[in-house]
C-alpha positions as CSV (number, residue, x, y, z in Angstrom):
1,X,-75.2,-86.8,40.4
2,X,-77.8,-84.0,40.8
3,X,-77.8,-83.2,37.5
4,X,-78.3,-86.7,37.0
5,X,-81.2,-86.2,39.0
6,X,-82.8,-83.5,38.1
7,X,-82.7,-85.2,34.3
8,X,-84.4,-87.9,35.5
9,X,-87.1,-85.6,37.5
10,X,-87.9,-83.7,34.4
11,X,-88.0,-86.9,32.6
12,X,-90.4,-88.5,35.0
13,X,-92.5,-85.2,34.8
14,X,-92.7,-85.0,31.1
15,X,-93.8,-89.0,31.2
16,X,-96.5,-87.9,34.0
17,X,-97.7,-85.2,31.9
18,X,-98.1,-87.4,28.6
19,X,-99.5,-90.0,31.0
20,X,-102.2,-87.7,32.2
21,X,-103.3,-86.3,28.5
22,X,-103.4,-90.3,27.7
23,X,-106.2,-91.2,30.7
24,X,-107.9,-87.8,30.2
25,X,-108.2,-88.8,26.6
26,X,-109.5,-92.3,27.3
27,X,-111.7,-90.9,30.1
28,X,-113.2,-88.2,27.1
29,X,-113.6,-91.3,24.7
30,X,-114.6,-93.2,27.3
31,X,-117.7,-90.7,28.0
32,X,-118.6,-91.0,24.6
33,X,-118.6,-94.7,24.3
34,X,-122.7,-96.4,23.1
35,X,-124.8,-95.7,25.3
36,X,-128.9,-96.7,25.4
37,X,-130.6,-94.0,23.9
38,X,-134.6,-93.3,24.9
39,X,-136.0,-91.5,21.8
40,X,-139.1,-89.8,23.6
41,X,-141.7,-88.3,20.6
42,X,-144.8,-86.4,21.0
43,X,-147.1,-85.6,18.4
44,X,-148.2,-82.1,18.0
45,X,-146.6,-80.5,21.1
46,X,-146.2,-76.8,21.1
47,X,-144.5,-74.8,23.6
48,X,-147.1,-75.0,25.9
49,X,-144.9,-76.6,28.9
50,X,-143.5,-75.7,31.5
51,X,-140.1,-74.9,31.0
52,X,-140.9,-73.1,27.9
53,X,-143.4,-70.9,29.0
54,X,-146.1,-71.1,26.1
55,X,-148.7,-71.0,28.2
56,X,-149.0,-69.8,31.7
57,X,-151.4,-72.8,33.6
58,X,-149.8,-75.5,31.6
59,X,-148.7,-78.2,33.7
60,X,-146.6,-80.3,32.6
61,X,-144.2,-81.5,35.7
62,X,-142.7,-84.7,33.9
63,X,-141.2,-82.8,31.2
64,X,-139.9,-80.1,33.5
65,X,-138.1,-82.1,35.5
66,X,-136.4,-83.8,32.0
67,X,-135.9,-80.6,31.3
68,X,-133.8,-80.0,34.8
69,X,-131.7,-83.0,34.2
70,X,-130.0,-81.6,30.6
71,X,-130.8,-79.4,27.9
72,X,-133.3,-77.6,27.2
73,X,-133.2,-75.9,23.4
74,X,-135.4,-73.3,24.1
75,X,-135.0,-71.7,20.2
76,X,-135.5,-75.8,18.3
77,X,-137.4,-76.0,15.2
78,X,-138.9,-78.8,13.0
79,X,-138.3,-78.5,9.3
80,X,-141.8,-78.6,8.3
81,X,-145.1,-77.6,10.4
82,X,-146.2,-81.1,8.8
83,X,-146.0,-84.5,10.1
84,X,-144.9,-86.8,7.5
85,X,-142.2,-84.7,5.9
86,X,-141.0,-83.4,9.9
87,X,-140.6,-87.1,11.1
88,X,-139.3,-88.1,8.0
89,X,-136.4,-85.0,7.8
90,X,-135.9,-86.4,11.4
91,X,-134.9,-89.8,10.7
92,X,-133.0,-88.9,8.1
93,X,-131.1,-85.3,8.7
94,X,-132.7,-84.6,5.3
95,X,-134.4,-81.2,4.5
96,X,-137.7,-81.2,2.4
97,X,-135.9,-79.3,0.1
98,X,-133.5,-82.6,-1.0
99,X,-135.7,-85.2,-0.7
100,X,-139.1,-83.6,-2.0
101,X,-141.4,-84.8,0.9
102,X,-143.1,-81.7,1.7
103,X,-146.5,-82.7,2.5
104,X,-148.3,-85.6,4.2
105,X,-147.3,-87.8,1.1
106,X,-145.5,-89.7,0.1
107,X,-144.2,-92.5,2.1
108,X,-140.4,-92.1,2.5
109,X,-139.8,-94.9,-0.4
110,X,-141.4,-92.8,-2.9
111,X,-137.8,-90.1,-2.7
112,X,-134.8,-91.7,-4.2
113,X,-132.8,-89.4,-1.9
114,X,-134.5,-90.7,0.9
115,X,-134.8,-94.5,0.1
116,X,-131.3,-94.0,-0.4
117,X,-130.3,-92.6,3.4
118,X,-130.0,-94.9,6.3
119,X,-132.3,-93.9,8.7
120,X,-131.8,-93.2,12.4
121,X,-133.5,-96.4,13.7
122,X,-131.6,-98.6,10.9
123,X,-128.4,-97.4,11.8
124,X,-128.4,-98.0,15.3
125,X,-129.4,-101.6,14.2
126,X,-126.1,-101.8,12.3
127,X,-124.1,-100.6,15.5
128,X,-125.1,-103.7,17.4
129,X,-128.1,-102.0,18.9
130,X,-131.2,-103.5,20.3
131,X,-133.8,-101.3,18.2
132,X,-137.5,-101.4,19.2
133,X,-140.0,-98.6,18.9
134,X,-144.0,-98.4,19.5
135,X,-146.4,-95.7,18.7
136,X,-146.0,-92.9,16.0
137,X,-142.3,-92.3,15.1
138,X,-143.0,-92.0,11.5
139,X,-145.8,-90.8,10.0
140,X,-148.8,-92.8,9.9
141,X,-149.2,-93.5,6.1
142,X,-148.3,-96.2,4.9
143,X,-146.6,-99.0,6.9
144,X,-143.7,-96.3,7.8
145,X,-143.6,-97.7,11.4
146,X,-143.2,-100.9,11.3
147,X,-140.9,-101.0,7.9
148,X,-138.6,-98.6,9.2
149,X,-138.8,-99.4,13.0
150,X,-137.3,-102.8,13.7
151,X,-139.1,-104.6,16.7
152,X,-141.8,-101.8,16.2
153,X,-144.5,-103.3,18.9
154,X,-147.8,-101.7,17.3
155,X,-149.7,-98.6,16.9
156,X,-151.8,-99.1,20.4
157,X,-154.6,-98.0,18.4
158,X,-153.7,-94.6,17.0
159,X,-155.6,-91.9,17.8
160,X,-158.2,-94.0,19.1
161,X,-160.2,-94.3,21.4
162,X,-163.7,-92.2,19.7
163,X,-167.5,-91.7,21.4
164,X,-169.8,-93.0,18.8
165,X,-171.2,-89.4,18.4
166,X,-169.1,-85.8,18.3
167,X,-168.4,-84.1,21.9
168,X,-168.1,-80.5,20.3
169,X,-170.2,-78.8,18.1
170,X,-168.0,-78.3,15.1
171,X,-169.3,-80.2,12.0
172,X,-166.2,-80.4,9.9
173,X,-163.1,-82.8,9.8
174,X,-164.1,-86.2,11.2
175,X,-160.6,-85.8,13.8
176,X,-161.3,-82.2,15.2
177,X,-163.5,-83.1,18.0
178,X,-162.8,-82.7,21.7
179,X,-164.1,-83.0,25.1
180,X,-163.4,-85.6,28.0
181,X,-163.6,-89.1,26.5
182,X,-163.2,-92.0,27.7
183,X,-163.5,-92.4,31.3
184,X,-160.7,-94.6,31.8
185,X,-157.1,-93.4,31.5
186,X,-156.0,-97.1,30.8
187,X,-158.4,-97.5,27.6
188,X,-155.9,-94.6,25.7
189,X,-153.3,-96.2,23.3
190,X,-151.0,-93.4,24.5
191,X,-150.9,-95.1,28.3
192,X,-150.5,-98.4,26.4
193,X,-147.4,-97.3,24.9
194,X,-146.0,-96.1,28.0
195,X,-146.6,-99.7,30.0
196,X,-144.8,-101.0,27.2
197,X,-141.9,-98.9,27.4
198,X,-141.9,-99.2,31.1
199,X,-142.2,-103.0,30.7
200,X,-139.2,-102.7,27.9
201,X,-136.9,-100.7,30.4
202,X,-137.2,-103.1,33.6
203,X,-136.6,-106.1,31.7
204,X,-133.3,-104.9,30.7
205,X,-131.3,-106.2,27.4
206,X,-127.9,-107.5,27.3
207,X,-127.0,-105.3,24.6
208,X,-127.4,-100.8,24.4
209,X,-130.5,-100.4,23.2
210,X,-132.5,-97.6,21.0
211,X,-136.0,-97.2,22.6
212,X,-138.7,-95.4,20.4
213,X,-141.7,-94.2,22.6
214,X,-143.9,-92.4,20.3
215,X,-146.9,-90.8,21.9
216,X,-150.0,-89.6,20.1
217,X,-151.9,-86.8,22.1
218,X,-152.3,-83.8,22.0
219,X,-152.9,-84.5,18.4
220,X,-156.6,-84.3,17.8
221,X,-159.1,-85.8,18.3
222,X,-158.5,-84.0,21.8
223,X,-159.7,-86.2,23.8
224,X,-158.6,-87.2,27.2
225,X,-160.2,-88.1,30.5
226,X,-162.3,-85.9,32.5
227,X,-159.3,-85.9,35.2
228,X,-156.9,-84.0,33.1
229,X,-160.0,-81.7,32.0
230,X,-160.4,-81.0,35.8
231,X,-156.8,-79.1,35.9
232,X,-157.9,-76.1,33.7
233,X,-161.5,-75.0,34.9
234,X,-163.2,-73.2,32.0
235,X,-163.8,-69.6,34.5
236,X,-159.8,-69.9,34.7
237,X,-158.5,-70.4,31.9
238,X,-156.2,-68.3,30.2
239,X,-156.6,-67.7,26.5
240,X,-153.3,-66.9,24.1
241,X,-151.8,-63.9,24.0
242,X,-153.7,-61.7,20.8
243,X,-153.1,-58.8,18.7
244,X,-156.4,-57.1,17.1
245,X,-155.6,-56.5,13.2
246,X,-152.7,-58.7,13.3
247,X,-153.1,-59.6,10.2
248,X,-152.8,-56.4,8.7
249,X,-149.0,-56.6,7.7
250,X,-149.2,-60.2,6.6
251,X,-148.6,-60.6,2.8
252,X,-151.6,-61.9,0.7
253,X,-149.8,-64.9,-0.2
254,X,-149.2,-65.2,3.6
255,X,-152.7,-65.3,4.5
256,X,-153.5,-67.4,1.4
257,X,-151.1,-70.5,2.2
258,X,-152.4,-70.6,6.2
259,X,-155.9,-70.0,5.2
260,X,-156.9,-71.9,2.2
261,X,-158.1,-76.0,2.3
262,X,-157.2,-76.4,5.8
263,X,-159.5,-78.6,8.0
264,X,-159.3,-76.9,11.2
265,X,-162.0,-74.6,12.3
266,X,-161.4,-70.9,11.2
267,X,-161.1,-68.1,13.7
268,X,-164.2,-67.1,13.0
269,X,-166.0,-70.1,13.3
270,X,-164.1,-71.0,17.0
271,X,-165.0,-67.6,18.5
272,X,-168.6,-67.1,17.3
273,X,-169.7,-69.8,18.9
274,X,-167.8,-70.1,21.7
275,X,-165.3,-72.8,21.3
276,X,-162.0,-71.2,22.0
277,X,-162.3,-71.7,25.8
278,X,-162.8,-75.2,25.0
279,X,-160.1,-75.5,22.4
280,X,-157.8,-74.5,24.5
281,X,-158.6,-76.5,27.7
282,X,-158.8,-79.6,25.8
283,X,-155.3,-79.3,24.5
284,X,-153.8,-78.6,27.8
285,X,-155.5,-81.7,29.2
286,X,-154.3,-83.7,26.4
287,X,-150.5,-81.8,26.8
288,X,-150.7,-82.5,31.0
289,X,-152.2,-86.1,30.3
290,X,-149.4,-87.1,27.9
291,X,-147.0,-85.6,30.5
292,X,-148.2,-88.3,32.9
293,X,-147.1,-90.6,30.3
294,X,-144.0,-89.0,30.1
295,X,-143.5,-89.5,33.6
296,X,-144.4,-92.8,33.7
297,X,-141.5,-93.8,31.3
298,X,-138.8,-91.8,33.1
299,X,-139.6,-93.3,36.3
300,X,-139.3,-96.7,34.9
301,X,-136.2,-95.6,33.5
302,X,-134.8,-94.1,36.5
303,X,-136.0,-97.5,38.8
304,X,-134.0,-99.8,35.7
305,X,-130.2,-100.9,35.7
306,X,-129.7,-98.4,32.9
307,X,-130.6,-95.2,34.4
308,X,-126.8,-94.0,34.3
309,X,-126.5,-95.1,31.0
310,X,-128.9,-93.7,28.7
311,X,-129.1,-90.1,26.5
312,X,-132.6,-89.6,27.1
313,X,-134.0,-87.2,23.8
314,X,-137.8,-85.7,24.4
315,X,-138.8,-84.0,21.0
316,X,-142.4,-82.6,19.3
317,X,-142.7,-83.2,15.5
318,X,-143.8,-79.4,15.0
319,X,-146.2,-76.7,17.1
320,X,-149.5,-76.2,17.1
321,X,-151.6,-73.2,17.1
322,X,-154.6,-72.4,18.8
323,X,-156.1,-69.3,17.7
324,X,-152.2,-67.1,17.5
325,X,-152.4,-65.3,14.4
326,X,-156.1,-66.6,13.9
327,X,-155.3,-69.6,13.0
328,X,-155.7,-73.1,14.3
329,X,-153.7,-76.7,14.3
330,X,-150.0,-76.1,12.1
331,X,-149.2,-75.7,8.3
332,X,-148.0,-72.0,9.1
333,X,-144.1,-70.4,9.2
334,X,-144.8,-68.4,12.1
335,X,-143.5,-69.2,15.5
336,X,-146.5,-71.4,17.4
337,X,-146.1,-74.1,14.3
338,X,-142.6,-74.6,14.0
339,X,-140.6,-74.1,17.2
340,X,-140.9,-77.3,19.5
341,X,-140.0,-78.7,23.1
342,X,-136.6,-79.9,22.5
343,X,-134.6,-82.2,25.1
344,X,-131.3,-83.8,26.1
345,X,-130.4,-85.9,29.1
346,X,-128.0,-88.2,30.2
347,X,-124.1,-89.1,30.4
348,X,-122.0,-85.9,30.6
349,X,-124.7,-83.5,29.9
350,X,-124.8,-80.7,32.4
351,X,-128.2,-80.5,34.3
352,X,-130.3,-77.2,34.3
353,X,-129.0,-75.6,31.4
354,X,-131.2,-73.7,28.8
355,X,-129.9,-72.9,25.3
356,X,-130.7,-70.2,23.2
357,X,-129.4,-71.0,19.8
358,X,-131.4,-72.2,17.0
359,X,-131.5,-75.6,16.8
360,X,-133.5,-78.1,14.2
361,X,-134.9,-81.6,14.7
362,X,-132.9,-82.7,12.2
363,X,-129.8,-82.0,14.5
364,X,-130.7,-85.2,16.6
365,X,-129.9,-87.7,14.5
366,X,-126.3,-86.6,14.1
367,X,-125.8,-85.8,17.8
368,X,-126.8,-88.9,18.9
369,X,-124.0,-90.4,16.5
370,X,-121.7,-88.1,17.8
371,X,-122.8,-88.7,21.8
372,X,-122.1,-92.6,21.4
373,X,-118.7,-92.3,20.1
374,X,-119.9,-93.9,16.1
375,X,-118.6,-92.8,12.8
376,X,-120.3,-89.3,11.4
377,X,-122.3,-90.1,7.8
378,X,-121.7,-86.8,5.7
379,X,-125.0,-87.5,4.7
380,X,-126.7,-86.0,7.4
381,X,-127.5,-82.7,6.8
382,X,-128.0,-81.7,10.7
383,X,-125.0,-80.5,12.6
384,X,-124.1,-82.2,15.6
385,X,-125.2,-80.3,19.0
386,X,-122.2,-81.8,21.0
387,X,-120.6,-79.1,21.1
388,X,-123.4,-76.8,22.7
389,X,-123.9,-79.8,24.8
390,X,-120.3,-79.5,26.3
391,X,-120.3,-75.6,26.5
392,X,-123.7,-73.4,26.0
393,X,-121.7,-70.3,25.1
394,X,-120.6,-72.5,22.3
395,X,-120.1,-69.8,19.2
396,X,-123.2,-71.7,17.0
397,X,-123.1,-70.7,13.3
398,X,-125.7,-71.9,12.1
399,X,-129.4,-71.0,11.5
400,X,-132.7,-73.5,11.6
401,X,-134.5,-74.0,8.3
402,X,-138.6,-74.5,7.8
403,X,-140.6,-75.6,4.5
404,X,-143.5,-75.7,3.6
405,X,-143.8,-76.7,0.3
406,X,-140.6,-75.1,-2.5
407,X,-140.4,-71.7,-2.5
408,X,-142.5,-71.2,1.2
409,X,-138.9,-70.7,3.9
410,X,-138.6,-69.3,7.4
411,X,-135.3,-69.0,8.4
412,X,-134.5,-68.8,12.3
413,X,-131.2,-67.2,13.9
414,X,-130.9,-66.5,17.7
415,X,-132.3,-63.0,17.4
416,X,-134.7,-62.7,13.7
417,X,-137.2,-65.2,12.1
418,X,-137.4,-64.5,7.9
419,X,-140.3,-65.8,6.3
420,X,-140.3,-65.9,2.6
421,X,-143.1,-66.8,-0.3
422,X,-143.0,-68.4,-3.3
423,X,-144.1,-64.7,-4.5
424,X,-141.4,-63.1,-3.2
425,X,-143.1,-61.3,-0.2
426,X,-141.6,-61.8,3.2
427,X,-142.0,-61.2,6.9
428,X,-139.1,-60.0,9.2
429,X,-139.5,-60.7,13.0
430,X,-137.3,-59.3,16.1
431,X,-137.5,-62.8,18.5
432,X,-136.5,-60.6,21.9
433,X,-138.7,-57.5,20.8
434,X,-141.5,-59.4,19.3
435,X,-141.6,-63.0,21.1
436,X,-145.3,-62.9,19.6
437,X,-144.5,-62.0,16.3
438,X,-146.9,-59.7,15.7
439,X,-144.7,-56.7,14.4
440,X,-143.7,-57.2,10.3
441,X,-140.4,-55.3,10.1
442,X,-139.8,-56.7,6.7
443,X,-140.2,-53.2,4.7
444,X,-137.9,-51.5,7.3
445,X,-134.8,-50.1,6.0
446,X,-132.6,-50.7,9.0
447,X,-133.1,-54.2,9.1
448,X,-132.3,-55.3,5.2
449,X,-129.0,-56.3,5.6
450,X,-129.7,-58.8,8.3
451,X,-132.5,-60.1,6.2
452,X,-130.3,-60.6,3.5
453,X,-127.7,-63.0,5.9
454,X,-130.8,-64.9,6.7
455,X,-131.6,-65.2,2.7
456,X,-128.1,-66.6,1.8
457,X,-129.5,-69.3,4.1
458,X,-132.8,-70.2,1.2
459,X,-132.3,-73.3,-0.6
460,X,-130.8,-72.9,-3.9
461,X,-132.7,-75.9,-5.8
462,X,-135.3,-77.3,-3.8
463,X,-136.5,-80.5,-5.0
464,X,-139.9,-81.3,-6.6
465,X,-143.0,-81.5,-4.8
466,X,-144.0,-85.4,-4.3
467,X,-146.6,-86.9,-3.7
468,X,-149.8,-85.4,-4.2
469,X,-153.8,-84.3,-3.0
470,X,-153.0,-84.6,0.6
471,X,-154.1,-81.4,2.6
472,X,-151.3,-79.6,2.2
473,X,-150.7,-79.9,-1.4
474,X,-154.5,-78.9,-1.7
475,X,-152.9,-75.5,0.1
476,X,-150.1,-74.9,-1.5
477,X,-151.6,-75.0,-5.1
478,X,-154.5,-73.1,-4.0
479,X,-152.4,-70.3,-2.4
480,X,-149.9,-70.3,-5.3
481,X,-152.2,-70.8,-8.4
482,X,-152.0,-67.7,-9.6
483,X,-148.0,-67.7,-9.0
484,X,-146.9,-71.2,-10.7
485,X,-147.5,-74.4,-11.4
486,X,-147.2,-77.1,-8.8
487,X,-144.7,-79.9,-10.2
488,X,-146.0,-83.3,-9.8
């Protein structure tokens, strides 16, 4: 009989232990079943917040405290320092490099590749999803946001509002203006967009629900109220962080392809006469007023029935400079143009955590398939970040990929940033030893063979430039006409 027994005790615990790997299997898939997702965008956004650093004064409290609730990838990059082809890699884990939408043309139906892709908002549609977007979450040309957003409530008028004559003294490009414009907060399509996504959250849906909140500022025009203007006095202010004779160990084809047909003031221009104090505070008022907006959106979702059930994903399309490497707005490989405020919230993801890896923006679209519990499409070309989601020491093998334009790379690990031409020449950076980038190890000896593991990681074939006399192509053929043709 007490064998008897003890069969039946060893039974019972072999049938307990199967029973527990069952419910902590269903509890696992159970955590990954659809949740809302809140798809947070902000155009232009560099690292000047908070958590990140970029800029000592910035202030930036909403995004912080995002920031304090999941993940914040503190090494994420765009794939182009451009908006069209950055939001458009985005929605559809496509590099440039395969779908040939480099610049600020063409509109996403003009790639085969990329007509051909079902993209991010489309495919939460066809999981049952209640899709609805406002804002910029493509680019602007073209009817992107409202053929590819369904629901998409409007633009709020754009980049609007403008005073009827400039604030700053710069002559040039109708869009680079800034100063404190209008008076009221309320007039700016960016606190529009937010009263509708507030207004979207508290009346609740009976389905999950993908949420597109695409804010416009600090993109210029830079204009903002006086109020966010008061939070950086001029006599304060901080400028960034320069080198004299940086420059020096840039390659000529380097300097030619940040320099040449761009619209933003030159160097020289912003500090002899004065304007870089300026510059400067108008972006962080426009980066602390969007913040507000940022706020005002999480606090509607946290007051809503679905703030225990929504990923929450806060994202730039690409940086910004503002005077680093003497250079202004994006279009450049280095640092301030393509790394970007990257952030995860919500169901399961550990708060307070800070990763180091290097991430791309094109990693969203696949983790957010993979955080809801729906099929993978080998098609994406991102790589799911659930597993640095579930453990930051994850061992992360991959590297981030930039563009601009075929043949123009910078390739990102956790430690290095390669930058290669179209003519061959290259820049080597140490991220630790040189956070500014301001030291060109690229002719060192010591450091070619880790140069060459960041090569292997160049595009093969990269498709054909589309599209065509938008401000970057004007670049890139000026910078490479003595190199090769463009393809049209």
């Amino acid at each position: 009989m007490k064998q008897m027994n003890c069969y039946f005790t060893g039974s019972t615990l072999l049938v307990l232990v199967f029973l527990l790997l069952f419910l902590n299997s269903c509890t696992e898939e159970e955590s990954r079943s659809p949740a809302n997702v809140l798809f947070i965008m902000v155009d232009d956004l560099n690292d000047w917040v908070g958590c990140l650093g970029g800029h000592p004064q910035a202030v930036t409290p909403n995004i912080d405290r995002l920031a304090a609730r999941g993940m914040l990838f503190a090494n994420a990059h765009c794939q182009s320092p451009v908006c069209n082809p950055s939001r458009a890699s985005l929605m559809t884990s496509l590099y440039p490099s395969t779908t040939g939408i480099y610049f600020l043309n063409p509109d996403l139906k003009e790639s085969d590749i990329a007509r051909s892709q079902t993209l991010m908002p489309q495919r939460f549609k066809e999981e049952g999803y209640r899709v609805a977007g406002a804002g910029k979450l493509f680019h602007y040309g073209g009817m992107q946001n409202e053929n590819y957003v369904p629901n998409f409530a409007g633009r709020f008028g754009g980049l609007g509002p403008g005073p009827k004559k400039r604030i700053s003294s710069y002559d040039g490009h109708p869009l680079w203006d800034w100063g404190p414009f209008p008076e009221r907060e309320e007039d700016m399509p960016d606190y529009q967009i937010a009263s509708w996504a507030a207004a979207e959250l508290a009346a609740g849906s009976d389905s999950v629900f993908w949420l597109g909140v695409g804010f416009h500022r600090p993109h210029v025009p830079q204009f903002v109220p006086q109020k966010w203007f008061d939070l950086y006095p001029l006599e304060d202010l901080q400028l960034p962080a320069v080198l004299a004779e940086d420059l020096q160990d840039i390659p000529d084809y380097g300097l030619d392809i940040t320099g040449l047909e761009h619209v933003a003031p030159t160097h020289k221009w912003v500090t002899e006469n004065g304007e870089w104090k300026a510059l400067v505070q108008s972006y962080l008022a426009c980066v602390s007023f969007v913040d507000d907006q940022i706020g005002r959106v999480l606090t509607a979702l946290e007051n809503s029935p679905h703030a225990e059930n929504t990923y929450v994903v806060l994202l730039s399309d690409h940086g910004f400079h503002l005077g680093e490497k003497e250079h202004y707005a994006k279009r450049s490989l280095w640092n301030d143009a393509t790394r970007v405020p990257m952030i995860i919230a919500g169901p399961g993801i550990s708060a307070g955590q800070i990763c180091q890896k290097p991430v791309q923006l094109l990693d969203i679209y696949p983790t957010l398939l993979d955080l809801n519990g729906l099929e993978p499409d080998p098609r994406l070309e991102g790589h799911s970040l659930l597993p640095l989601l579930q453990d930051i020491t994850f061992d992360w093998p991959h590297m981030a990929r930039i563009s601009f334009g075929p043949g123009n790379y910078a390739i990102v690990s956790e430690s290095y940033r390669l930058i290669q031409y179209q003519d061959g020449s290259e820049e080597f950076y140490r991220r630790a030893a040189d956070p500014h980038e301001w030291h060109n190890v690229a002719e060192d000896p010591a450091h070619q063979q880790l140069m060459e593991a960041h090569r292997l990681q160049l595009p093969i074939e990269p498709h054909p430039i589309l599209g065509k006399m938008s401000t970057g192509h004007r670049a890139y053929e000026a910078a490479g006409a003595n190199v090769f043709s463009v393809k049209e």
